[in-house]
C-alpha positions as CSV (number, residue, x, y, z in Angstrom):
1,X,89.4,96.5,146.4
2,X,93.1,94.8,147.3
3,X,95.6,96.0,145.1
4,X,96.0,92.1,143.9
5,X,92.5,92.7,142.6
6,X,92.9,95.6,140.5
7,X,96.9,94.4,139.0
8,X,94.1,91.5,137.5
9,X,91.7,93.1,136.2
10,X,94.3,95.5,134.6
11,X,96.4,92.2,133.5
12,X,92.6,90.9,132.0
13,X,91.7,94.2,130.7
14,X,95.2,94.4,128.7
15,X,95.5,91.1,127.3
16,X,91.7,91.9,126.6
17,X,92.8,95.1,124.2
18,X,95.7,93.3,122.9
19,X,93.4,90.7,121.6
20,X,91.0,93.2,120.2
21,X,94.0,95.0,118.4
22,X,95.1,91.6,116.9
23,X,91.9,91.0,115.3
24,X,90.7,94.3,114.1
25,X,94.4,94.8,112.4
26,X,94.1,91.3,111.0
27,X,91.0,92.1,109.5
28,X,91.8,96.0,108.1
29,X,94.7,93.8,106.4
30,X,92.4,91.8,105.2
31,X,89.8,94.3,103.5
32,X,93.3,96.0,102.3
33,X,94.1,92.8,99.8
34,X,90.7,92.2,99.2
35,X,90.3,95.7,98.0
36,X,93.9,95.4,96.5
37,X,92.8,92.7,94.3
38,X,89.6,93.9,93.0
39,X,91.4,97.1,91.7
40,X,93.7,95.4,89.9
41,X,91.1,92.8,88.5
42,X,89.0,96.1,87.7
43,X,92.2,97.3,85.9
């Protein structure tokens, strides 16, 4: 493999993660105010 080659698939692989950290963050927030409000209707 050309070094060209593998500074891509890193690039892909990165912006790949970066992606996959956006959304699973996005939707732990998520649960978090979900849960959030059903204590405080519970309460």
């Amino acid at each position: 493999m050309a070094k060209e080659e593998i500074k891509k698939l890193i690039e892909d692989s990165k912006k790949s993660l970066e992606q996959d950290h956006k959304k699973s963050s996005q939707s732990i927030k998520d649960e978090l105010q979900s849960f959030k409000r059903k204590t405080l209707d519970q309460i």
